[in-house]
GUDOMAR-683231 format. One record per residue (C-alpha): residue number from 1; chain; z, x, y. Coordinates in nm, 4 decimals. Each point is the difference from the previous one (the first is absolute). Layout:
// GUDOMAR-683231
NUM|A|Z|X|Y
...
// end
This chain:
// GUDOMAR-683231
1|A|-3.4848|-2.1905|-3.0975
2|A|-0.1987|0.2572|0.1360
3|A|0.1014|0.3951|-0.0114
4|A|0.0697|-0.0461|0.4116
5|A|0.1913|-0.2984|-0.0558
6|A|0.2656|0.2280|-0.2975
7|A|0.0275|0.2910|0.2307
8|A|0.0892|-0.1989|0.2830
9|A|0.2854|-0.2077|-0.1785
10|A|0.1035|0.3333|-0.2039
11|A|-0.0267|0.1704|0.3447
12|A|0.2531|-0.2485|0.1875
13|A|0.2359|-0.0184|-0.3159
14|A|0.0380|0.3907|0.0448
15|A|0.0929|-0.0755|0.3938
16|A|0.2451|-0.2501|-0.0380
17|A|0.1679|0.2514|-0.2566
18|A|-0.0097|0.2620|0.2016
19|A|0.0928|-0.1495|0.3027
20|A|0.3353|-0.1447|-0.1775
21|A|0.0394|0.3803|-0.1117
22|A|0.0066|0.1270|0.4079
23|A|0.2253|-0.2995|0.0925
24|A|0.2459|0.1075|-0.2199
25|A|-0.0452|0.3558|0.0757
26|A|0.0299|-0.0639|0.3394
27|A|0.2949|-0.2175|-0.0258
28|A|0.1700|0.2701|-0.1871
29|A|-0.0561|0.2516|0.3618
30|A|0.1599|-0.2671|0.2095
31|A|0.2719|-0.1287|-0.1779
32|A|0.2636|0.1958|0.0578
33|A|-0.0294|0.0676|0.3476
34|A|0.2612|-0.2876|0.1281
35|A|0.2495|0.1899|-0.2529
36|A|-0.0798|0.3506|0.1513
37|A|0.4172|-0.0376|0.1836
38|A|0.1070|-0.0778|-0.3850
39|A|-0.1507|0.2976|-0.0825
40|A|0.1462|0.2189|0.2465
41|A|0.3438|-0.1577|-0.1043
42|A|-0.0218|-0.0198|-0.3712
43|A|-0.1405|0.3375|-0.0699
44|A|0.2033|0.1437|0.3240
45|A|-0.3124|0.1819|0.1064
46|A|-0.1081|0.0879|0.4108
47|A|-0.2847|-0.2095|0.1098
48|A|-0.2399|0.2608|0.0458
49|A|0.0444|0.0653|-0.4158
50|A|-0.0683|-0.4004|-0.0224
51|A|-0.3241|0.0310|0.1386
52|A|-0.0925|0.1904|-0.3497
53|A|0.0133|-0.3180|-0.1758
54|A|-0.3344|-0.0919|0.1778
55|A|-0.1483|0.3334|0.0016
56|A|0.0696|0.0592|-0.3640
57|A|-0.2499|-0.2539|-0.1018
58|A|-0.2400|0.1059|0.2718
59|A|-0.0150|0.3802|-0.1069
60|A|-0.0053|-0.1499|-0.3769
61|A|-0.3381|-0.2323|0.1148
62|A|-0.1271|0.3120|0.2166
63|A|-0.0050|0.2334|-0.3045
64|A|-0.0919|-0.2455|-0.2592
65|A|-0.2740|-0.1799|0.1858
66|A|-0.2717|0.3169|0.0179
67|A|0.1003|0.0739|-0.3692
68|A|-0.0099|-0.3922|-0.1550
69|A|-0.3573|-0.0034|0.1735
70|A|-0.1556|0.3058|-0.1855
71|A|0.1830|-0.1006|-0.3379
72|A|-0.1272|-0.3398|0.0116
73|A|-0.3635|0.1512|0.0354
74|A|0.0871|0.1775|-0.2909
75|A|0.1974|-0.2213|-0.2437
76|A|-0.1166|-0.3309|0.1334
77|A|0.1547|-0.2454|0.2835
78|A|0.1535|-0.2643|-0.2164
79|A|0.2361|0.3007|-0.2160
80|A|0.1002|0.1668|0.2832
81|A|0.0996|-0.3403|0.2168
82|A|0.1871|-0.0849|-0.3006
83|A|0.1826|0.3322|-0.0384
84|A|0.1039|0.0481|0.4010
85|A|0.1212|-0.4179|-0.0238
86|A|0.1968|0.1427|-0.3232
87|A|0.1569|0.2925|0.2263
88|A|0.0541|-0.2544|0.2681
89|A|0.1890|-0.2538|-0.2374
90|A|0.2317|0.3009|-0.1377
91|A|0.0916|0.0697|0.3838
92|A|0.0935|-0.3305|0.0373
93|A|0.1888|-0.0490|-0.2561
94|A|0.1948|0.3693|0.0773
95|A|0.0745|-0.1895|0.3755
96|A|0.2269|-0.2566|-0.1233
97|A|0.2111|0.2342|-0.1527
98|A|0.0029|0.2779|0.2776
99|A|0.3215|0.0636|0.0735
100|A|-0.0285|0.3060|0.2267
101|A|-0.2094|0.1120|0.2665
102|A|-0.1940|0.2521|-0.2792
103|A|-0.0949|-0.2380|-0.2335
104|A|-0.1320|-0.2205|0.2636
105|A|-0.2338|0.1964|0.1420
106|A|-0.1214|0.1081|-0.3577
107|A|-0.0380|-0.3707|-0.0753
108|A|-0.1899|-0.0177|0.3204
109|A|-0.2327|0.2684|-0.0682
110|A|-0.1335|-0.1586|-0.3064
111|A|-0.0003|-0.3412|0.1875
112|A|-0.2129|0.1812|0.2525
113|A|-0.2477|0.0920|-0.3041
114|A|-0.1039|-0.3662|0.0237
115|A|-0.1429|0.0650|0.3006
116|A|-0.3101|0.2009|-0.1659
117|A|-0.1105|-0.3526|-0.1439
118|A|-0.1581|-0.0592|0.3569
119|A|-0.2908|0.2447|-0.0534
120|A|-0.0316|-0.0503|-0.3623
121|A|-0.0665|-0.4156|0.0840
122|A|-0.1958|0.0505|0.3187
123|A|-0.2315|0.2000|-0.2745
124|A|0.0066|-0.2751|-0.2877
125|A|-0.1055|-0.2891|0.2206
126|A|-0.2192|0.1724|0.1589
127|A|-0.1798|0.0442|-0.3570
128|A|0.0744|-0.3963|-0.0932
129|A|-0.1522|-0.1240|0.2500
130|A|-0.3995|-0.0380|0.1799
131|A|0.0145|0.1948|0.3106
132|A|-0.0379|-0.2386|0.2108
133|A|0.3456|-0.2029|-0.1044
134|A|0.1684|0.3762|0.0556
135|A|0.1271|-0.0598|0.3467
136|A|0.1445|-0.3205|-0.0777
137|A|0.1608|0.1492|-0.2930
138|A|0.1120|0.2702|0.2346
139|A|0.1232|-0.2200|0.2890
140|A|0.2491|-0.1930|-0.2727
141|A|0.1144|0.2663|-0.2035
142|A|0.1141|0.2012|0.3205
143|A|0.1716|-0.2758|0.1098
144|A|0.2144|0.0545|-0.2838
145|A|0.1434|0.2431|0.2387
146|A|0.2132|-0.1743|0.3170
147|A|0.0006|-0.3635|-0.3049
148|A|0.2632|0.2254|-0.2212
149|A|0.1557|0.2019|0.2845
150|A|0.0946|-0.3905|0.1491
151|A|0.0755|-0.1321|-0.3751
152|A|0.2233|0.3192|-0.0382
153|A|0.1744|0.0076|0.3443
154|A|0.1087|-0.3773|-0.0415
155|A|0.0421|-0.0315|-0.3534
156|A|0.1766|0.3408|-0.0082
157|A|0.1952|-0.1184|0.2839
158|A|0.1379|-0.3104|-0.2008
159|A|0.0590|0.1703|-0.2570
160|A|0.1746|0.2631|0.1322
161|A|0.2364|-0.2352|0.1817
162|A|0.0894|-0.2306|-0.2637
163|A|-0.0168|0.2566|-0.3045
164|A|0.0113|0.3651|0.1331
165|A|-0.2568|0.2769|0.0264
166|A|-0.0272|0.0127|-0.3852
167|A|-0.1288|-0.3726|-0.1107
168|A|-0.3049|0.1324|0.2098
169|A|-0.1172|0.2094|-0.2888
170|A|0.0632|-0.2280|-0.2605
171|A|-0.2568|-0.2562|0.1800
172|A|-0.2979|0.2018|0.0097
173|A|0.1228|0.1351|-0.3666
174|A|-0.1725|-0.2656|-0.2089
175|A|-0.2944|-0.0812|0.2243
176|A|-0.1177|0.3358|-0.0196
177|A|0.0091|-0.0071|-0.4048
178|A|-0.1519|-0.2884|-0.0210
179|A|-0.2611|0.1084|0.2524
180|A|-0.0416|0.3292|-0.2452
181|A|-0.0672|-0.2487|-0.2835
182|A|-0.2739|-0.1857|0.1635
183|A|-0.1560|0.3194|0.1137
184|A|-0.0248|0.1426|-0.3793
185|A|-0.0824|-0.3359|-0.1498
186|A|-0.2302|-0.1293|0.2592
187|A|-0.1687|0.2042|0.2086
188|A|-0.3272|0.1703|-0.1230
189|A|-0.1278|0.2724|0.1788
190|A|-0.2466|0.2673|-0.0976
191|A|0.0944|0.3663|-0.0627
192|A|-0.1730|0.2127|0.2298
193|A|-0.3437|0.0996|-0.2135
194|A|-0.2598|0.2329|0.1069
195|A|-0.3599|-0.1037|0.1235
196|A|-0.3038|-0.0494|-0.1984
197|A|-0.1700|0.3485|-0.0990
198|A|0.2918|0.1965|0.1368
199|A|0.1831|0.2050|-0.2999
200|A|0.2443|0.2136|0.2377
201|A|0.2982|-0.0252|-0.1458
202|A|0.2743|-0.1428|0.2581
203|A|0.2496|0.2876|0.1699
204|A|0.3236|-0.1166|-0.1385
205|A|0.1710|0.2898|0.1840
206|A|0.3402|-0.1044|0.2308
207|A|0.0669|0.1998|0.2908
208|A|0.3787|0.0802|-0.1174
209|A|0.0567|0.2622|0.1966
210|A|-0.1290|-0.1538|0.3388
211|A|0.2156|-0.2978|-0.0836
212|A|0.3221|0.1876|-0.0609
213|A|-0.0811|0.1807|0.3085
214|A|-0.0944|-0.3071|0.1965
215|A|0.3536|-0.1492|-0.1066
216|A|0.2134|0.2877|0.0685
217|A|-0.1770|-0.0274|0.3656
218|A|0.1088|-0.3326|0.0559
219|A|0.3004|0.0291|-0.1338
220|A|0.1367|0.2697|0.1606
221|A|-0.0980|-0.0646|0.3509
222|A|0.1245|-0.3279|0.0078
223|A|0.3132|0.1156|-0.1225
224|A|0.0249|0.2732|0.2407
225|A|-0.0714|-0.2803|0.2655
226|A|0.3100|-0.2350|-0.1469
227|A|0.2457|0.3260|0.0425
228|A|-0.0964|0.1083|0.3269
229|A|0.3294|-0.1995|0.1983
230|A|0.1826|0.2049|-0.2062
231|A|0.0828|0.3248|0.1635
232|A|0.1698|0.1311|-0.2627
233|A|-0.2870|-0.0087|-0.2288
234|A|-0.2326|0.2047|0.2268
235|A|-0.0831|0.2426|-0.2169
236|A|-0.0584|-0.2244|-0.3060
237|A|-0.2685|-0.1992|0.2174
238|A|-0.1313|0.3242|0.0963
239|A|-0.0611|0.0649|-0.3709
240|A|-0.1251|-0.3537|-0.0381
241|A|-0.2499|0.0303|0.2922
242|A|-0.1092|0.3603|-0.1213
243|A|-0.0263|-0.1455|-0.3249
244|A|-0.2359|-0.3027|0.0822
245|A|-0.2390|0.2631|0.2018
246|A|-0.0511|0.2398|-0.2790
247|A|-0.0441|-0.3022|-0.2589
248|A|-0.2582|-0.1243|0.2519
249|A|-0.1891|0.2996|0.0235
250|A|-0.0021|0.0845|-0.3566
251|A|-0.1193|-0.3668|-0.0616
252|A|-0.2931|0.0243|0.2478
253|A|-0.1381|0.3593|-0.2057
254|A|0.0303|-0.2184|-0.3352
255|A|-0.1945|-0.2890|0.1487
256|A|-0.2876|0.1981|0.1137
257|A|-0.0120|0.1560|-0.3206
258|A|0.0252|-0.2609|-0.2502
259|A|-0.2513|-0.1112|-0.1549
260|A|0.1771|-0.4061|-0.0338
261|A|0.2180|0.0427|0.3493
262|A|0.2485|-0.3063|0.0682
263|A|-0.1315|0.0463|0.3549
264|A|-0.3340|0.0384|0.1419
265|A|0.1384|0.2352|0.3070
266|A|-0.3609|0.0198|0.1409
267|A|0.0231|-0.3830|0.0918
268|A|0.2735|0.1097|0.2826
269|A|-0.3039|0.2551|0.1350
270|A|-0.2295|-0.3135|0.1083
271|A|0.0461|-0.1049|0.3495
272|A|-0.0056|-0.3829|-0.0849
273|A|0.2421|0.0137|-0.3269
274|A|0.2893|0.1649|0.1670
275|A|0.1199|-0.1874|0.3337
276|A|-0.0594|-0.3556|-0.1510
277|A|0.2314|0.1515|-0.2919
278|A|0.2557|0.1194|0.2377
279|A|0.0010|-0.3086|0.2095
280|A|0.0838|-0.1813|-0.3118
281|A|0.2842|0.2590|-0.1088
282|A|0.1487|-0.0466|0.3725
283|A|0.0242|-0.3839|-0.0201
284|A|0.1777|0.0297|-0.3046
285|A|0.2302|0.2604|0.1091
286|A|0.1246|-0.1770|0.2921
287|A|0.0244|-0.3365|-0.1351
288|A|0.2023|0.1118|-0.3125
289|A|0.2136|0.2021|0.2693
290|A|0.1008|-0.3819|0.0840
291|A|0.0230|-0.1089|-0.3353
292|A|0.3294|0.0494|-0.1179
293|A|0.1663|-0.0159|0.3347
294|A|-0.0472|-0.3447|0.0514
295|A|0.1966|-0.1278|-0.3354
296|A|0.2858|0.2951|0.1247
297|A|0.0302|-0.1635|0.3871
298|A|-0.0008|-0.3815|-0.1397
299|A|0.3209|0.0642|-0.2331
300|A|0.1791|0.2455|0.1814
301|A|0.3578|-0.1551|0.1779
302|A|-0.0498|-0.1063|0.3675
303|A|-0.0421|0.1314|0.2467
304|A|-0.1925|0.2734|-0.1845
305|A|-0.2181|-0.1737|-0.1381
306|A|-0.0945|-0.4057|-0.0619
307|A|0.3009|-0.0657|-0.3015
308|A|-0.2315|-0.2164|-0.2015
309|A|-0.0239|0.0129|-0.4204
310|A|-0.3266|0.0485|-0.1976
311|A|-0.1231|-0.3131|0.0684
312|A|-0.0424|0.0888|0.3540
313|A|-0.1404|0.3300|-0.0610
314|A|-0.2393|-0.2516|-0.1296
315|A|-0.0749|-0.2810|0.2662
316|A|-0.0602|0.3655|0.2507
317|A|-0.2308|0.1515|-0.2412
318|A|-0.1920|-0.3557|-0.0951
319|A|-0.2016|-0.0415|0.2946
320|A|-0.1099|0.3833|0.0114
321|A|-0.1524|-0.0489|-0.3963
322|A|-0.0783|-0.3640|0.0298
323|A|-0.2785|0.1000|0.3310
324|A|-0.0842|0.3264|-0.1988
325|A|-0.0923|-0.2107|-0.2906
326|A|-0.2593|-0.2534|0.1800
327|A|-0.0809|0.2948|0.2394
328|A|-0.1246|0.2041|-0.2935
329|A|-0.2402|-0.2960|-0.1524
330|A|-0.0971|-0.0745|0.3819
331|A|-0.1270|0.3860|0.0437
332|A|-0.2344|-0.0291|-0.2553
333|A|-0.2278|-0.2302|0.1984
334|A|0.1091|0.1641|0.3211
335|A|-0.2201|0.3450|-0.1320
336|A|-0.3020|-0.2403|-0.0485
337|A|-0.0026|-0.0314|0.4048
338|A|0.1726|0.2765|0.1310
339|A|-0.0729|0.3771|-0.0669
340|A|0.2720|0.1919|-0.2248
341|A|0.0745|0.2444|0.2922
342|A|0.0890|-0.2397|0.2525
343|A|0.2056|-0.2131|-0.2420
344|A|0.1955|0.3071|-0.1028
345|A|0.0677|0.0739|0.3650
346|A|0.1005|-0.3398|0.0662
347|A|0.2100|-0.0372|-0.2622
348|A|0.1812|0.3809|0.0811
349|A|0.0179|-0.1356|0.3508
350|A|0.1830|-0.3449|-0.0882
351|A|0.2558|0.2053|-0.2306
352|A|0.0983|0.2424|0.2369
353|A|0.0621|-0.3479|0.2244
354|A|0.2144|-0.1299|-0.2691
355|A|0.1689|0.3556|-0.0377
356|A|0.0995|0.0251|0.3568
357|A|0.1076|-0.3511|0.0437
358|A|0.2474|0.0995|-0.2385
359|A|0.1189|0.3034|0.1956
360|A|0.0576|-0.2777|0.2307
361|A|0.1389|-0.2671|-0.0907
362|A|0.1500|-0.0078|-0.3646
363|A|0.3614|-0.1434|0.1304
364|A|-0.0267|-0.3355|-0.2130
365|A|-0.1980|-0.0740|-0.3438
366|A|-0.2406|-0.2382|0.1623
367|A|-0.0960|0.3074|0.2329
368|A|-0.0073|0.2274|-0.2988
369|A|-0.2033|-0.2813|-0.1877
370|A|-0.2527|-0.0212|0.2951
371|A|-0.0814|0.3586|0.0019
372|A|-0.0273|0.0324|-0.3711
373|A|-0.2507|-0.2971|0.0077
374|A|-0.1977|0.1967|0.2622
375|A|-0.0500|0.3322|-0.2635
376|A|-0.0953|-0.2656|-0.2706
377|A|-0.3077|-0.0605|0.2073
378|A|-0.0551|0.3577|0.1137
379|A|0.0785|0.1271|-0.3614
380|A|-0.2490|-0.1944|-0.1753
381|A|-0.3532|0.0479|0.2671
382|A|0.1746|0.3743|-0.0455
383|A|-0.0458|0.0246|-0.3364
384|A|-0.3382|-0.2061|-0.0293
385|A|-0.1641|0.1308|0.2558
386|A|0.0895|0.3747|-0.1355
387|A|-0.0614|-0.0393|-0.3568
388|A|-0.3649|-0.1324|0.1414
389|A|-0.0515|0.2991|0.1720
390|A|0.0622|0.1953|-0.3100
391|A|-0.1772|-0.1909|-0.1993
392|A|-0.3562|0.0378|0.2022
393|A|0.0475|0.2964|0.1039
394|A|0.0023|0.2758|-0.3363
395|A|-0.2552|-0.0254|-0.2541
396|A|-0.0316|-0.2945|-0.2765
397|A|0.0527|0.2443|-0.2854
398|A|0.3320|0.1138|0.1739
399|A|0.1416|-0.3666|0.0612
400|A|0.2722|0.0572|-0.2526
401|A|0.1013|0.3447|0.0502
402|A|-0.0010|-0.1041|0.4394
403|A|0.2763|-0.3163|-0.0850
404|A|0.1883|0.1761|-0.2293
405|A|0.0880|0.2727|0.2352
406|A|0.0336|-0.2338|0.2797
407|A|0.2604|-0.2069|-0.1942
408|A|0.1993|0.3303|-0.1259
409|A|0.0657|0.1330|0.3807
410|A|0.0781|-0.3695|0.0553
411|A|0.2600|-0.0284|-0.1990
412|A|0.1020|0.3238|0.1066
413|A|0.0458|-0.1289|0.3257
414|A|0.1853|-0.3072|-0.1467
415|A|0.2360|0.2435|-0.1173
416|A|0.0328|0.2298|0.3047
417|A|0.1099|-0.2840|0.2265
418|A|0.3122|-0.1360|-0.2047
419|A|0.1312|0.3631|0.0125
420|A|-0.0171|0.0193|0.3805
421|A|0.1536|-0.3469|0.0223
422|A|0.2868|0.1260|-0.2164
423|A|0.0872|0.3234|0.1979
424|A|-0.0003|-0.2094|0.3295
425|A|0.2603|-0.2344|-0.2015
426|A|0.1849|0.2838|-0.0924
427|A|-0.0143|0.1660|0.3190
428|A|0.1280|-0.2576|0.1987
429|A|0.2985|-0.1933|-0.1504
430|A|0.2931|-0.1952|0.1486
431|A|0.2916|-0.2281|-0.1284
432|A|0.0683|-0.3648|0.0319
433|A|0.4158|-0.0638|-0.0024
434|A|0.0650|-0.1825|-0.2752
435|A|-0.2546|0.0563|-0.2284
436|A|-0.0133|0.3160|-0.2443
437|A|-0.2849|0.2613|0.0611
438|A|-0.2520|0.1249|0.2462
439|A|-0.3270|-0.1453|0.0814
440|A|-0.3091|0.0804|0.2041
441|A|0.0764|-0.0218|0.3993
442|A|-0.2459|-0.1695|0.2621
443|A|-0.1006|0.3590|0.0653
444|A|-0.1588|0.0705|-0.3516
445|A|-0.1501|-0.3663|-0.0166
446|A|-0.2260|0.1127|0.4182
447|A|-0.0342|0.3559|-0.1239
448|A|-0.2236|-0.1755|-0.3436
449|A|-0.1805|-0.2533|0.1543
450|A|-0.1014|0.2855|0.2838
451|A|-0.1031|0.2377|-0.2458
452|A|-0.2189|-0.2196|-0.1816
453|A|-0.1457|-0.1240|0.2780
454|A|-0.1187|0.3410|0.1288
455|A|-0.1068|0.0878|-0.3902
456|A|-0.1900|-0.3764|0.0475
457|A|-0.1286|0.1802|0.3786
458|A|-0.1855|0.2609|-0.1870
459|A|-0.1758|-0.2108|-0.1987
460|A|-0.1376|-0.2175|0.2555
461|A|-0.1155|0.3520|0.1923
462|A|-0.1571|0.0875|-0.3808
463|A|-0.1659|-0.3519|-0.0276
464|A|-0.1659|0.0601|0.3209
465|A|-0.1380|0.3515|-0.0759
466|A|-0.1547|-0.1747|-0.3393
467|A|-0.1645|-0.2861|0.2340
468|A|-0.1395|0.2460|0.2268
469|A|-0.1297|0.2189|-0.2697
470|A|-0.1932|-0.2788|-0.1383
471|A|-0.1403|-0.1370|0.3523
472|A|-0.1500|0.3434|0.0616
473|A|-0.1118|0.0258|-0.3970
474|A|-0.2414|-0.2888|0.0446
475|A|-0.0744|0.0610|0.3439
// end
């Protein structure tokens, strides 16, 4: 067999590993959103504190991703996928025994440190295998993405309803060992060596002090965000807020002088990086503004919401990941015919549809269903079309440093949207006789879906700035 032939088999061993690792992963972000009512009830918490248990693990992935990245240049891909998978297991073991709101959203954090296997795997297959088999490779491993979102939602669902938000941990707990088995015993991947005739010694240096500084950013504003319904706090978010801005500004003078910075700030300077970038951030912010509202209206009592269990949560959230699934292979092919621009435009348009036919009508599930299927279809031209843009448009030597900062203020914006969805749910409550509690009124369900379609608004007025840049560029 020739050398060709090994690399290609080795290559698509690595990929079906890998991809199995981002199912799980994936399935592990989904899973518990029919049980986010449990939550509220077991660990008698407000809703807009419930939308922590997603953002958690996003500000976890948003720090950790940027750092895994360099340290995997450093100590080699396969260690440092095999340490974040052993931080990931340890969170999911500490979720099944969570038994207040705390030690959730600690387990969740180190859940979230999965996430960083993403960039670390996009780098190894891209190393195992020819460049021309690359976008294949690509096109199946993302699809990891909406194929564990719909294994978690449903199997999470079932397993919520028959066994309780716990038994959801203790599925994923021995796939994800053996997983790390196979990864140490049977994956072989180079560490990172330095060319022929060059004798530089490699800059092991960590930017510590920009990450602390990047995480106490993040951190802080988001938490100032969660408080702001509560007036009595005012001066604590104050503090948070001030806190956030200093932090940010002390970050940006470390960056620009280190000599290793987590962040190449002179990326947001060029005129083709930037918009693309926040395009991206906005389609994420409004559609995980919808995220955990939809799980909250399906199991809340009539008539404020749809009284259904987790398995409905799941037959309203199906249809949205099954089209986002065959929508994100489809785009693939789509870029081959139609420029990136115009597909991120049309997909920014189509989402901002979806977004307002949910302002509209969202009075039964199949309505709800409908206009979740819609974003699936926006979402995913969204995101292809905008990571495209990205992509061609910065230098080659820069690729890694451009998607690495795209993803961080993406999941930044994943984590910004829950928040707002929770202080509109918090905002806006009302009682059902009968039934112990208060839940989310039709006020705070219109007031959600508007905002995030006017967030989803700006992004379609972005995506056509970036189209008409580019028409004048080669004119």
């Amino acid at each position: 067999m020739s050398d060709n032939q090994n690399q290609n088999k080795s290559g698509w061993k690595i990929l079906a590993i890998l991809s199995c690792l981002g199912l799980i992963v994936m399935f592990d972000e989904t899973m518990i959103l029919p049980a986010i009512p449990d939550f509220v009830r077991d660990f008698d918490i407000s809703y807009s504190t419930s939308s922590w248990l997603l953002s958690a693990y996003i500000i976890a992935a948003a720090v950790m991703t940027p750092i895994a990245g360099r340290l995997s240049d450093i100590y080699g891909k396969k260690k440092m996928l095999l340490i974040v998978m052993a931080i990931y297991t340890v969170g999911v073991v500490a979720g099944r025994f969570a038994t207040n709101i705390e030690f959730m959203l600690f387990a969740r954090a180190l859940q979230g440190v999965g996430m960083a296997m993403f960039p670390i795997s996009f780098g190894i297959i891209r190393e195992s295998l020819p460049e021309k088999k690359f976008a294949t490779a690509q096109t199946i491993f993302s699809s990891t993405f909406p194929a564990g979102a719909i294994i978690g939602l449903v199997g999470g669902a079932v397993i919520i309803q028959n066994f309780g938000w716990q038994a959801t941990f203790l599925v994923i707990l021995p796939i994800a060992i053996a997983l790390w088995i196979v990864i140490l015993k049977f994956m072989h991947i180079p560490s990172p060596t330095l060319p022929e005739n060059d004798h530089t010694p490699m800059d092991k240096s960590i930017d510590i002090k920009g990450t602390i500084l990047l995480t106490i950013t993040i951190v802080s504003f988001l938490s100032g965000i969660t408080f702001l319904e509560s007036k009595e706090t005012g001066y604590y978010v104050a503090g948070l807020f001030i806190i956030s801005a200093i932090s940010l500004a002390a970050f940006i003078i470390i960056e620009k002088r280190a000599s290793q910075p987590l962040l190449d700030l002179s990326l947001m300077k060029n005129r083709n990086f930037l918009p693309p970038t926040m395009i991206l951030m906005l389609v994420f912010l409004s559609i995980f503004t919808v995220y955990l509202t939809v799980p909250v209206m399906v199991r809340s009592p009539v008539p404020l919401g749809f009284g259904g269990d987790a398995l409905a949560v799941a037959n309203v959230q199906l249809p949205f990941m099954v089209v986002f699934l065959v929508t994100t292979v489809i785009s693939g092919f789509i870029l081959n015919k139609v420029k990136n621009t115009k597909l991120t435009l049309l997909g920014t348009i189509i989402s901002t549809i979806g977004f307002f036919l949910l302002v509209m009508f969202h009075s039964t599930e199949t309505m709800v269903a409908i206009g979740l299927t819609v974003l699936a279809v926006g979402l995913s031209l969204s995101i292809a079309g905008g990571f495209n843009v990205i992509l061609t448009s910065v230098p080659m030597q820069v690729t890694g440093i451009a998607l690495g900062m795209t993803m961080l203020l993406d999941l930044v914006g994943m984590s910004v949207g829950p928040v707002f969805a929770g202080i509109f749910q918090d905002a806006y409550r009302g009682s059902v006789s009968g039934v112990a509690g208060e839940f989310p009124t039709e006020t705070a369900y219109v007031l959600i879906f508007i905002a995030a379609a006017l967030i989803s608004l700006t992004s379609v007025i972005l995506s056509i700035m970036v189209s008409r840049r580019k028409i004048i560029q080669q004119q």
